[in-house]
N, C-alpha and C positions, 0 to 999 in steps of 0.2 A: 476358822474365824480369823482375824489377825486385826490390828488395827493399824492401819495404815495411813490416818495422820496422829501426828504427837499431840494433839489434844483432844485426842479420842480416850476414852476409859470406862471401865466396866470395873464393878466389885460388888465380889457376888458374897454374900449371906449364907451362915450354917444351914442347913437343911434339918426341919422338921417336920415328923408324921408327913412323910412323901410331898411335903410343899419346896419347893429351891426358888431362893430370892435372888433375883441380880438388879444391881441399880444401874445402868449405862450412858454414855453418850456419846453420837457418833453424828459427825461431820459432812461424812460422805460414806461411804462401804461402809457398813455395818457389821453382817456375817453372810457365808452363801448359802446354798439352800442345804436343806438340813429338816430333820424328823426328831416328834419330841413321841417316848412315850406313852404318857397321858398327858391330859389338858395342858394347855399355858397360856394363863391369863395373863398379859401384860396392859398397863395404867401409862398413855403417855400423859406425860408430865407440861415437858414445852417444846413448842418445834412442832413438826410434823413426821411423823414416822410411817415409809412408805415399804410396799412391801408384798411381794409373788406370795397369789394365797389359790388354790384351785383353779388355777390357771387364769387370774385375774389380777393386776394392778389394786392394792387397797392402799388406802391414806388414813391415816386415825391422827385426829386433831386433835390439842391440848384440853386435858378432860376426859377422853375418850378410851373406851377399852376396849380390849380387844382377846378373842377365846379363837383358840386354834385348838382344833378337834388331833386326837391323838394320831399318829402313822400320817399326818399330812403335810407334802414338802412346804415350805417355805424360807425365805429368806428376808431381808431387812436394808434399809437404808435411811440415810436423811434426806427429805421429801421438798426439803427446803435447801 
C-alpha cells in the first residue's frame, strides 16, 4: 500500500470481535490489488472511490457502500 502524495492519510482503529476500522483519504493511488479475509464493508464518505472489483472498474459515490466478498482481489483509488 504506500501513499504517494503528502496529503494522502489513513488511520486505522482498534479492532474488535473481528470488525477493523480504517478511516482514509487518497488523492490519487490508494492501495494495489490485495485479499481481505472476510467481508469488508467500506462507507465512502466524499469523493468518489474507484476501484478493480471481479474484474470490473466500480465507482461508489458519496453515501454509497460498498461489500467485498472474502478471497476477492481488489484495489482502490481516487475516482475523481
Amino acid at each position: 500500500m504506500g501513499l504517494p502524495n503528502k496529503n494522502d492519510w489513513i488511520q486505522r482503529f482498534p479492532s474488535t470481535k473481528n470488525i477493523e476500522r480504517i478511516d482514509a483519504f487518497f488523492s490519487g493511488h490508494g492501495y494495489d490489488m490485495h485479499r481481505h479475509d472476510t467481508y469488508a464493508i467500506g462507507r465512502t464518505i466524499d469523493g468518489v472511490q474507484s476501484f478493480k472489483y471481479r474484474h470490473n472498474m466500480k465507482h461508489s459515490l458519496p453515501g454509497g457502500t460498498i461489500v467485498l466478498h472474502p478471497d476477492e482481489l481488489h484495489d482502490g483509488h481516487a475516482g475523481t
